[in-house]
C-alpha positions in Angstrom: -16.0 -7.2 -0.3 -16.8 -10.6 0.2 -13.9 -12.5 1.6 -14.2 -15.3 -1.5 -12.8 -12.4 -3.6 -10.4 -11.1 -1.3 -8.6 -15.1 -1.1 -9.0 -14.9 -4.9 -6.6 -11.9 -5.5 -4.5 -13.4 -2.5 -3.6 -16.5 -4.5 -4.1 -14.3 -7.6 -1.3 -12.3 -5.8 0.7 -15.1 -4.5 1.3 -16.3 -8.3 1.9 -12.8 -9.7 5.0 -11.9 -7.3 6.4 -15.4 -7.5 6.7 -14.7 -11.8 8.2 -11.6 -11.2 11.4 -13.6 -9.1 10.4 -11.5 -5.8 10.0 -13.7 -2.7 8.0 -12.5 0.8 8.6 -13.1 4.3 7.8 -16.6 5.7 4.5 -14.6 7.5 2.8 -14.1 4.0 1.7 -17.5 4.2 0.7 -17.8 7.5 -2.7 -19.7 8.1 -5.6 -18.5 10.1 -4.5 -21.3 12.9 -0.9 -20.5 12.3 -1.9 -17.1 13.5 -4.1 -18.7 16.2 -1.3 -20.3 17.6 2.0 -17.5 17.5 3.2 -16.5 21.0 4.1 -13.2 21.3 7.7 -13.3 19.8 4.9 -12.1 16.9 3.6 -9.0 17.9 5.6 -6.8 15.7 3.5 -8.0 12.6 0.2 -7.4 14.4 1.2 -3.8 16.0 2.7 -2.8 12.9 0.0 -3.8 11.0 2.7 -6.0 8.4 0.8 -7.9 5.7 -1.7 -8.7 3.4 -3.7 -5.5 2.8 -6.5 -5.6 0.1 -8.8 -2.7 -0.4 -11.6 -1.4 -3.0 -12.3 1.8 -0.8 -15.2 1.1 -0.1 -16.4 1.4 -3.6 -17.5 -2.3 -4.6 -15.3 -1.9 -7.8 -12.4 -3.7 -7.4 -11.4 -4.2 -11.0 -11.7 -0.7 -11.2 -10.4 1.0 -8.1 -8.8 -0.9 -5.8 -5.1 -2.3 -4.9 -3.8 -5.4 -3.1 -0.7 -4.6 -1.3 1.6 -6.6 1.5 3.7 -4.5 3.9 6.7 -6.6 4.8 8.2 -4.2 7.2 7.3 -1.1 9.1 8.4 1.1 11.9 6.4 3.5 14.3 6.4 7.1 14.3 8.0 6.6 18.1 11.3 5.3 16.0 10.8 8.4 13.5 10.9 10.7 15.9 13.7 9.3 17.9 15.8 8.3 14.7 16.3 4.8 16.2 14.9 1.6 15.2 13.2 1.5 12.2 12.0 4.6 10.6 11.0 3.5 7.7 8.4 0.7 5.3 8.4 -1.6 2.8 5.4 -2.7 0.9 4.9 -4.6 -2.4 1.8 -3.9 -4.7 0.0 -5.5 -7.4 -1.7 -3.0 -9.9 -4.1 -4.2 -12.4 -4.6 -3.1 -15.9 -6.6 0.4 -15.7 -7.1 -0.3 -11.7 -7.1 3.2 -10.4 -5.2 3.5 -6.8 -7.3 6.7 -6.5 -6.0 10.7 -6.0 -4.2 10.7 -2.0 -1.4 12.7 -0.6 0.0 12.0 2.9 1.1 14.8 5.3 4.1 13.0 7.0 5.4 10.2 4.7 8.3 10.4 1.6 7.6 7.4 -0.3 9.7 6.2 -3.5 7.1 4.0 -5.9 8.7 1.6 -7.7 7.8 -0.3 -11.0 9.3 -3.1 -10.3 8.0 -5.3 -13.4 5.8 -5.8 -15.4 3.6 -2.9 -17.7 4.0 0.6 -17.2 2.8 2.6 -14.0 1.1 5.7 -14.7 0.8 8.2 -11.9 -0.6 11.7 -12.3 0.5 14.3 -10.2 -0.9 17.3 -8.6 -0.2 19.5 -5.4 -2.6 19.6 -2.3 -3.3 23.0 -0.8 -4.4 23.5 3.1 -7.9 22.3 2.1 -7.2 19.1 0.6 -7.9 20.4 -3.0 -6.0 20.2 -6.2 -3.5 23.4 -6.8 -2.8 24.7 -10.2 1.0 25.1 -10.0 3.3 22.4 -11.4 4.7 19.5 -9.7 8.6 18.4 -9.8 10.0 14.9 -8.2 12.6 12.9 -8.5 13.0 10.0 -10.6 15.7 8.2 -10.0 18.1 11.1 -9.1 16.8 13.2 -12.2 14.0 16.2 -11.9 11.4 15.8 -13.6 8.4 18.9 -13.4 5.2 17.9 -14.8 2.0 20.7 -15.3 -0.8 20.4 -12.8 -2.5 17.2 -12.9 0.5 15.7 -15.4 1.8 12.4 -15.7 5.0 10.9 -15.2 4.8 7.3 -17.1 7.4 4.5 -14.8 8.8 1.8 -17.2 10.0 -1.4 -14.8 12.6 -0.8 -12.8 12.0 3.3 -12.6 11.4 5.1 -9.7 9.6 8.5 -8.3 9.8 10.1 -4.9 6.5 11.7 -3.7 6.9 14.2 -1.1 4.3 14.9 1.5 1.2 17.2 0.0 1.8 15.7 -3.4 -0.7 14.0 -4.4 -0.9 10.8 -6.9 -3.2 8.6 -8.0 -1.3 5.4 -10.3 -2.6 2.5 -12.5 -0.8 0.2 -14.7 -1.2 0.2 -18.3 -0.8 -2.8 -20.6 -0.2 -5.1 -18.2 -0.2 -5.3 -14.3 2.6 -3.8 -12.8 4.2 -5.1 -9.5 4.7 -1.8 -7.8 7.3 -1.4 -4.7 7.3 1.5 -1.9 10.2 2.3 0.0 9.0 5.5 2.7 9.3 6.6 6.0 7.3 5.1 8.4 3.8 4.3 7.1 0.8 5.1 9.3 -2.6 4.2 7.0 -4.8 4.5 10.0 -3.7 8.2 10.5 -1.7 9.9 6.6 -3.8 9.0 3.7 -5.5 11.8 3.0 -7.8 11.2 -0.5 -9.6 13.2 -2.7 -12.8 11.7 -2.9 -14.6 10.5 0.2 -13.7 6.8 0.0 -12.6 4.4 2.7 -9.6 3.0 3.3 -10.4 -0.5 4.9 -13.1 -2.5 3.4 -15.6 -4.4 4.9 -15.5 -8.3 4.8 -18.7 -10.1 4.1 -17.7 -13.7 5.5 -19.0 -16.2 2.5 -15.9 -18.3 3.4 -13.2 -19.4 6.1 -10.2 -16.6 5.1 -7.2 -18.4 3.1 -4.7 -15.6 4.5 -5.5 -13.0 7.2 -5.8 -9.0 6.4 -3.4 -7.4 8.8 -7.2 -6.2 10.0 -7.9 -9.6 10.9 -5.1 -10.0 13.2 -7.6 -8.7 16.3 -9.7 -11.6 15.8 -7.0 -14.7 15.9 -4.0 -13.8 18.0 -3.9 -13.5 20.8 -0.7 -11.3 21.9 -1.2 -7.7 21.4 -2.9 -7.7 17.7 -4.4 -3.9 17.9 -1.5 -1.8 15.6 -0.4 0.8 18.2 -1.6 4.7 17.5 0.6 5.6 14.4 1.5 1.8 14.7 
């Protein structure tokens, strides 16, 4: 991606959550040199890889695959494992009309999506055997404290302000329909380096072609302009 687009859906971004009455941590606006010049009471962000987070995997078909997301907090799998600190994320989406978040499960995380305004989120469902691949066997989760159980490769259809829990091995792929949906994710710690597993061979992280100075830093960036510790830790 070149980074032209990626400041694009940034400020594309920026507007979109401010309409829908949800406000981000004083860090999402952080400037490269604001970044440049943080002492080390910031390392959390950086090691915990908080942020702006835009991706296409890979693909070169943004409009058609791809997400921008912002992780305001996260814990480590250290504090999971412990049950102290904080053992779980937040994040905050932006889906596009008919923008595929493609087919992934994760092996460790519970996550509740959230359609937090906007269109409608459509996210089809399917169970992941040992292999990685699809099984035939239906899916139930919970939506909003009600079971739902949807066929192999069903749907379940969020209207804003509904909710699904996804259990590890379930996979889900999501777009919005209508109109772009801002999407929240409440879960257990999130590691994205090491528990997105997807069903096409796509990457996760794409690669910046520098056509202009960033307007906000990816939470990849952070290596290249502070200074204190940027690399996330292993399982962050």
């Amino acid at each position: 991606m070149k980074r032209s687009e990626v400041n694009r859906i940034i400020r594309d971004g920026e507007v979109f959550v401010r309409q829908h009455g949800f406000f981000l941590p004083p860090f999402a606006s952080w400037t490269a040199q604001d970044w440049e010049n943080q002492g080390p009471q910031a390392r959390e962000i950086a090691q915990h890889a908080l942020g702006w987070d835009v991706t296409d995997f890979g693909l070169g078909e943004y409009a058609k695959k791809g997400v921008l997301l912002f992780t305001i907090r996260n814990g480590s799998l250290e504090n999971l494992r412990a049950m102290k600190g904080k053992t779980y994320c937040e994040k905050i989406l932006i889906c596009g009309v008919d923008q595929l978040v493609l087919h992934h499960y994760h092996k460790s995380k519970t996550e509740d999506i959230i359609n937090r305004g906007g269109g409608d989120l459509e996210i089809i469902l399917h169970w992941a055997d040992e292999n990685g691949r699809f099984q035939d066997r239906d899916v139930s989760v919970s939506c909003d404290g009600v079971e739902r159980t949807v066929a192999a490769g069903g749907k379940v259809v969020l209207t804003p302000g509904q909710s699904i829990t996804l259990e590890p091995l379930q996979y889900h792929q999501f777009r919005a329909l209508g109109k772009p949906v801002l999407v929240g994710e409440v879960s257990t710690v999130n590691d994205d380096a090491n528990d997105n597993f997807f069903y096409e061979l796509v990457g996760r992280f794409p690669q910046i072609e520098e056509d202009e100075a960033p307007y906000r830093l990816l939470m990849t960036d952070y290596a290249r302009y502070y200074k204190h510790g940027a690399a996330p830790k292993a399982g962050y």
